[in-house]
MDAnalysis code that builds the backbone (N, CA, C; Angstrom):
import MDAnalysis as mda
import numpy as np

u = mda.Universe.empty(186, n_residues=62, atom_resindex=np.repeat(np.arange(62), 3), trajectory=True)
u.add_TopologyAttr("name", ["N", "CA", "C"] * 62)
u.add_TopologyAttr("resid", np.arange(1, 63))
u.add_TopologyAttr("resname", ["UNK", "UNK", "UNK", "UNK", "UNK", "UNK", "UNK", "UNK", "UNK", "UNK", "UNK", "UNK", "UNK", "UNK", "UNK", "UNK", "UNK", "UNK", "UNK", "UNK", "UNK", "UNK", "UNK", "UNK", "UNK", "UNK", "UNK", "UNK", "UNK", "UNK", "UNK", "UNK", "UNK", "UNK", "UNK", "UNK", "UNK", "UNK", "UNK", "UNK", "UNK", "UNK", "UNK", "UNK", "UNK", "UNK", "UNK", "UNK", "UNK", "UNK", "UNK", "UNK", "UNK", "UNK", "UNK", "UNK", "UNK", "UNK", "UNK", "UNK", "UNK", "UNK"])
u.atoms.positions = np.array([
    [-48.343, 20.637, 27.246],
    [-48.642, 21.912, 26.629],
    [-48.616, 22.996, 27.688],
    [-48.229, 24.224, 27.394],
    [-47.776, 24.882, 27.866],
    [-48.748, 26.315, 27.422],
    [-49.743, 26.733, 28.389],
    [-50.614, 28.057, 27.602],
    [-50.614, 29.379, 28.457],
    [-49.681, 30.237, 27.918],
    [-49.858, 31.900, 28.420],
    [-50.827, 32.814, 27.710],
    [-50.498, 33.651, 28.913],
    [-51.536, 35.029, 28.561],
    [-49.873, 36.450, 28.016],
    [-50.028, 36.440, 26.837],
    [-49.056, 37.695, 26.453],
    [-49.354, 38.984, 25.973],
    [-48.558, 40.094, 25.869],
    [-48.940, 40.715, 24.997],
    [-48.699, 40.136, 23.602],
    [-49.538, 41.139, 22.533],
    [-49.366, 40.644, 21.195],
    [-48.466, 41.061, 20.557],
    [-47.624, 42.167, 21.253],
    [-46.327, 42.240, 20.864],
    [-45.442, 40.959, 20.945],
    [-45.875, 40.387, 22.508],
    [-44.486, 38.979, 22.913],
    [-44.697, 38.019, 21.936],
    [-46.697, 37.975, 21.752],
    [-46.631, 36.715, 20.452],
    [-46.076, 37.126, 19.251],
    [-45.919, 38.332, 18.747],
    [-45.280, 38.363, 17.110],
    [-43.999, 38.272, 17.834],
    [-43.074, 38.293, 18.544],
    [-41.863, 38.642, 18.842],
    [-41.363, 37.091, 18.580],
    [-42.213, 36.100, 19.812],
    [-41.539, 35.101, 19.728],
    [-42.370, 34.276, 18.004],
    [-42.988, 34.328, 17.457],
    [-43.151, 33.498, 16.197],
    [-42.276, 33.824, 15.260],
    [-41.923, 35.478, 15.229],
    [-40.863, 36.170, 14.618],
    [-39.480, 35.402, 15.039],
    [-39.081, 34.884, 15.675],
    [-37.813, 34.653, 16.370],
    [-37.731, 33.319, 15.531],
    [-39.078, 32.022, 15.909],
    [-39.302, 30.999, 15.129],
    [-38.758, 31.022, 13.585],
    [-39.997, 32.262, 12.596],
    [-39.381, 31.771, 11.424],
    [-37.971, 32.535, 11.307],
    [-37.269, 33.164, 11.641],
    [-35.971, 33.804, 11.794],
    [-35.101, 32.533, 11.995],
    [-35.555, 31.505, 12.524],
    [-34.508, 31.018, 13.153],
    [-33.292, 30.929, 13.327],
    [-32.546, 31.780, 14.201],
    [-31.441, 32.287, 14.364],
    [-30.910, 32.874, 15.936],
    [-30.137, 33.170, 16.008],
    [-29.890, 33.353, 17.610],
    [-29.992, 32.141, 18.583],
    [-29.838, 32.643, 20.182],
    [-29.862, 31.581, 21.106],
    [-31.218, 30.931, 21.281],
    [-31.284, 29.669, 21.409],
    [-32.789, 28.754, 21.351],
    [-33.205, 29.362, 22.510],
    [-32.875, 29.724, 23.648],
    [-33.023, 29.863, 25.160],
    [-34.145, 31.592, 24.921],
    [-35.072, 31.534, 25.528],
    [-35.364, 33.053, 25.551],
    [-36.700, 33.095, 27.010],
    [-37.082, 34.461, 27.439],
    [-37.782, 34.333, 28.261],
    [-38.929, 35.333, 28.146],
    [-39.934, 34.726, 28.842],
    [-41.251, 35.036, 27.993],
    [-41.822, 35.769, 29.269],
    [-42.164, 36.958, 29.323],
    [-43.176, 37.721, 30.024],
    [-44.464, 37.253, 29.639],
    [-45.282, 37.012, 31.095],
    [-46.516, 36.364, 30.905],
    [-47.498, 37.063, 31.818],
    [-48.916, 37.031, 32.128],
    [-49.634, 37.690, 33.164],
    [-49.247, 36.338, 34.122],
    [-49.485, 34.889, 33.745],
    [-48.777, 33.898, 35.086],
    [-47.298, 33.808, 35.349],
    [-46.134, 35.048, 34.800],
    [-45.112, 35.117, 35.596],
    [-44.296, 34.905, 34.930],
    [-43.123, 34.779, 34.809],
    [-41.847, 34.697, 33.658],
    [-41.380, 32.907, 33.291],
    [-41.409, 32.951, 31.960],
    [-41.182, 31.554, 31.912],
    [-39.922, 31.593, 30.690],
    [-38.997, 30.527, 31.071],
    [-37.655, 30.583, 29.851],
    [-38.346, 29.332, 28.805],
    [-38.218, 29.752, 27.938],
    [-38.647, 28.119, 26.385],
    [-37.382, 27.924, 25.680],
    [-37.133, 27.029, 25.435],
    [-35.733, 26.655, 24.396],
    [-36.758, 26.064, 22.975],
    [-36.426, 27.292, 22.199],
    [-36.962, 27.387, 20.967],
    [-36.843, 26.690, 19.921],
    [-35.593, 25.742, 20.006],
    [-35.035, 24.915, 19.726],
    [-35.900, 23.729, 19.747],
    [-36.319, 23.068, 21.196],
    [-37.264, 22.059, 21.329],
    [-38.939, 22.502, 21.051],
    [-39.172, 23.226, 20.879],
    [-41.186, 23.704, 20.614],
    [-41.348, 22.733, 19.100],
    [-42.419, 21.899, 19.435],
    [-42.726, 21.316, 18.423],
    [-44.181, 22.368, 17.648],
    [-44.558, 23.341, 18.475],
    [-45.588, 24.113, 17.914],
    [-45.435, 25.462, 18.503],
    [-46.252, 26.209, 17.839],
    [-46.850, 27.508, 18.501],
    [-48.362, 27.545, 18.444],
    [-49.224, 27.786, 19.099],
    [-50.349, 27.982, 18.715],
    [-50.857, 29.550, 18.932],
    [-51.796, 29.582, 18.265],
    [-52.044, 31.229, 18.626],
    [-53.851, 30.896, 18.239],
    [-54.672, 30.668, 18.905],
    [-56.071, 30.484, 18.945],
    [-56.887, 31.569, 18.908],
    [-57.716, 31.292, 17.490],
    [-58.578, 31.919, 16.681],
    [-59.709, 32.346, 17.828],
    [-60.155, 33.372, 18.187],
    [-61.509, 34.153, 19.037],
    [-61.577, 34.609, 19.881],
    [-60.157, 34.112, 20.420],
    [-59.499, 34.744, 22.201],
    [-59.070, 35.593, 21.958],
    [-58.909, 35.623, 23.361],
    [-58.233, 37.693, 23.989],
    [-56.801, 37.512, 22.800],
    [-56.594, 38.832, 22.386],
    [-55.048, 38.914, 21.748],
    [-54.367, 38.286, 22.521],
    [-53.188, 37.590, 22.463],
    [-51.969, 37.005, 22.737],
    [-51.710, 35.928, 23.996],
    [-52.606, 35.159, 23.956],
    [-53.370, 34.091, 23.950],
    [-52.484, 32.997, 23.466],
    [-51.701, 32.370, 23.942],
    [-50.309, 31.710, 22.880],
    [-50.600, 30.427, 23.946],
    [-50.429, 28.675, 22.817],
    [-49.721, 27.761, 23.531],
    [-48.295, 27.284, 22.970],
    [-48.071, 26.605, 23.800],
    [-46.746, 26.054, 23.349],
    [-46.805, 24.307, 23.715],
    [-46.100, 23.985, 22.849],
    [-46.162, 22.465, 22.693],
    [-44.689, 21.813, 22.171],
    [-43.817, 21.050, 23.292],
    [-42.419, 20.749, 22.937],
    [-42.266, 19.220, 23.323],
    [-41.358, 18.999, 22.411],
    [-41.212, 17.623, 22.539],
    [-41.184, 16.634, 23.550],
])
């Protein structure tokens, strides 16, 4: 598992991208710990956790 700190713009952007599914799987994620690429393609989840700071995102891939 995989857990950033985003804005809550990056989290609607990338869940938006999810149910869209469309475009390149490959994308890259501005984070406060630094730039990370996800292939959207393989994420078996998104999480977005209920009480935390806004945009607060994990990721979980096969």
């Amino acid at each position: 598992m995989l857990r950033l700190t985003v804005d809550s713009a990056v989290a609607d952007e990338v869940t938006g991208g999810l149910a869209a599914d469309r475009g390149p799987s490959w994308r890259s994620i501005e984070a406060e710990e630094g730039t990370f690429w996800i292939d959207q393609g393989e994420l078996v989840y998104v999480r977005l956790p209920p009480g935390e700071a806004p945009g607060r995102v994990g990721f979980g891939g096969s």
